[in-house]
C-alpha positions, 0 to 999 in steps of 0.5 A: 171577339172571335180573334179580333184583327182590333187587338192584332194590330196593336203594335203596327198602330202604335209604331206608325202613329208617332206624334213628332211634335206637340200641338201646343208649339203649333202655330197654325192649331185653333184650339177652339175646334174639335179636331186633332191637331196636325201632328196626330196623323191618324185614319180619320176615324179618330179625327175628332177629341174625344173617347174612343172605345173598342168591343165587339157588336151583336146585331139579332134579327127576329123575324115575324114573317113576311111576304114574296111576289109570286110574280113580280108585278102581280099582288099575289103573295106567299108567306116567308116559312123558313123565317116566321119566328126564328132569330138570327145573329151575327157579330162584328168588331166595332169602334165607337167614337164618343166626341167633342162638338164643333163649332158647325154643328146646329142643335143641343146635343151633349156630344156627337156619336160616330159608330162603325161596324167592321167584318171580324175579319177586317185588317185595319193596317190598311186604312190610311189617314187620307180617306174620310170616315164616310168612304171607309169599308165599314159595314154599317154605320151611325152618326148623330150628325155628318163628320166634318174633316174641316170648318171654315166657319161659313156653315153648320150641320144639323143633328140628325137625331137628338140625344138626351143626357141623364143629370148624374153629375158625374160619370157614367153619363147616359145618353139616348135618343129616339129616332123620330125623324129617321127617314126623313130628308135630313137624314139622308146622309147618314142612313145607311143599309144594315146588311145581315145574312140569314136563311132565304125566303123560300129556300133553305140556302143562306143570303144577304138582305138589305135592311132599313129601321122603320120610323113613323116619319115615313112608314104611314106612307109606305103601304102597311097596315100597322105602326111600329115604336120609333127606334130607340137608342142608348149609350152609358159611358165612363173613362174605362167601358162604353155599353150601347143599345139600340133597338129597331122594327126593320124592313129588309130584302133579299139577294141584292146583286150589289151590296147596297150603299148609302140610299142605294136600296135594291130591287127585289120581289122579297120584303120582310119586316123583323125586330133588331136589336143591336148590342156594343160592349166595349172598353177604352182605346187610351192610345186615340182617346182623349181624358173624358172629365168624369166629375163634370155634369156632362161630358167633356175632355182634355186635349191631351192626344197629340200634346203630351200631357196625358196623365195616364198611361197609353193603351190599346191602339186600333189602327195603323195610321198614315199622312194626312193632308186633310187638316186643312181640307174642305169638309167631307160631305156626301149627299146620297139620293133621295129615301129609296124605297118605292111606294108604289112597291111597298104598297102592293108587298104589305097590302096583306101583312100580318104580324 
C-alpha cells in the first residue's frame, strides 16, 4: 500500500484508544445492541461489534467511449478519442467493516457491510470519535444499510441492497448480492460519487470525473439505447483476510467545479460510460475487531472489544481515537436530495451512443 498512513499510525491508535474499564461493570451497556460500549472511545468507524480489515482497494476504469456536446444545448455530439478502450486505475487504503446487525435494521441480511475508501495519503490521527461515519473524509463509500450511532427502539432501517450467504458451515463465509435497486428512493442515503482521475475527454491533460454505477432500476429512464447487468458484489472473509469484488457499468462526467457529494452530481456538457471493477484485499485489524466465530454457519462474534476477554493477542490498530458523547445520541442520519441526474439531459447526450 504505497507507504500506508494505516500502518503509520499504528502507535498513536494504540496509545490513545485506552479501555479504562470493562463493559461488563457497566451498568448502563445493553448487550442486546451491535454498538460498542462506553468505554471503547473509537472514530466511529469501529462503532459497531464486528471485524474489521485493513488493505488496499484498486479501482479500473475501462472506457468504451462516450459522447461531448459540441455546444451545450444543441444534440451535436463528438466521440471521446483519448478514452475509447484505454484502462485506467488508481489505489487507495480502505477499512472494510464486517459488522453485528442492530435491532433496527429491517430485512434478512447475514451482517451488515461498512466500506471506506481513503486517499494513500490520508492522516487518520486526525479523526476523532465525535464525527459520524457519513461525515468523514472518505473518498467513497458503501453501506449495505445506513449506520446508525444510536437506537431507541421506535424505528428500523431497511437494506439497501441484499446479501446473500453461501452454506459453508464454517468460514470463510461468502457473501454477495446484486445491486438490483441502486438508484432507487431507498438508496438515496447511501449513493454516493466514485471520483476517479483519468485523461479529459477531448484533451490530453489529466481531470476528475464524477461517477455513478448504472442499475436497470433507473437506466431505462435515462435516454440510452442499451442495457447493462446490475452491479454485482462479493466478499469472502475469515478471522485472518477479507478479499471483496464488485463489478460495475458506470456513467461518469467531466470536470466537476466542486467535488460532488452525496446526490450532488454536477453539471457538465461531457458523459462517458465505462466498465468498473473494484478490488480489496485486506487482513484483520484485531485491535478494533471483535472474535469472528469461525465454526458457525454464519457469522457471528464475541464481544470482546472493550470487555477484556479477548483470547487472542492484539493487532494492527488503524486510527487515533479520541471522546465520544454519541453512545447515547440520536441516530445519525442524512438524507440527501433526490437521484440527480437529469433526464432531459441524459436523453439528449446518449441519443447516439454505441458501444
Amino acid at each position: 500500500m504505497r507507504g500506508s498512513k494505516i500502518a503509520q499510525v499504528m502507535a498513536l491508535g494504540l496509545a490513545s484508544a485506552t479501555l479504562t474499564t470493562a463493559a461488563a461493570d457497566d451498568a448502563s451497556y445493553d448487550a442486546s445492541l451491535n454498538f460498542r460500549p462506553g468505554n471503547v472511545t473509537f472514530s466511529d468507524l469501529y462503532h459497531w461489534v464486528g471485524s474489521y480489515y485493513n488493505g488496499s482497494t484498486t479501482i479500473e476504469i475501462k472506457s468504451f467511449g462516450g459522447i461531448a456536446a459540441q455546444e451545450e444545448g444543441t444534440e451535436d455530439t463528438t466521440w471521446c478519442p483519448n478514452l475509447k478502450g484505454n484502462t485506467y486505475s488508481s489505489k487507495f487504503d480502505t477499512i472494510l467493516g464486517l459488522t453485528e446487525r442492530g435491532k433496527y435494521n429491517a430485512g434478512s441480511n447475514p451482517l451488515n457491510v461498512v466500506l471506506t475508501l481513503w486517499d494513500p495519503d490520508f492522516n487518520f490521527s486526525v479523526l476523532n470519535a465525535s464525527e459520524e461515519i457519513t461525515d468523514l473524509p472518505w473518498d467513497w463509500a458503501l453501506f449495505s444499510s445506513l449506520p446508525l450511532d444510536s437506537y431507541n427502539g421506535s424505528f428500523t432501517e431497511p437494506d439497501l441492497f441484499d446479501l446473500t450467504l453461501t452454506e459453508t458451515g464454517k468460514a470463510p463465509y461468502n457473501v454477495s448480492s446484486t445491486f438490483t435497486q441502486y438508484g432507487s428512493e431507498s438508496t438515496f442515503d447511501t449513493t454516493y460519487p466514485i471520483v476517479f482521475n483519468m485523461t479529459s475527454c477531448n484533451g490530453t491533460q489529466a481531470i476528475d470525473w464524477s461517477a455513478y454505477m448504472i442499475s436497470n432500476y433507473y437506466w431505462p429512464s435515462m435516454g440510452s439505447n442499451f442495457s447493462y447487468p446490475d452491479p454485482t458484489f462479493d466478499i469472502v472473509f475469515d478471522d485472518k483476510t477479507a478479499n471483496l469484488s464488485l463489478n460495475a457499468y458506470i456513467q461518469a462526467i467531466q470536470g466537476c467545479e466542486d467535488r460532488p457529494t452525496n446526490q450532488d452530481f454536477c453539471e457538465a456538457d461531457t458523459i462517458i460510460e465505462a466498465k468498473m471493477t473494484i478490488t480489496f484485499e485486506g487482513t484483520i485489524d484485531s485491535y478494533h475487531s471483535d472474535e469472528l466465530e469461525t465454526n458457525g454457519s454464519k457469522p457471528s462474534w464475541l464481544k470482546t472489544v472493550g470487555f477484556n476477554n479477548s483470547t487472542k493477542t492484539t493487532g494492527n490498530s488503524t486510527t487515533g481515537s479520541g471522546n465520544s458523547d454519541k453512545k447515547n445520541a440520536s441516530s445519525g442520519r442524512q438524507y440527501p436530495s433526490a437521484f440527480p441526474l437529469a433526464a432531459g439531459i441524459i436523453a439528449v447526450l446518449f441519443s447516439s451512443l454505441y458501444i
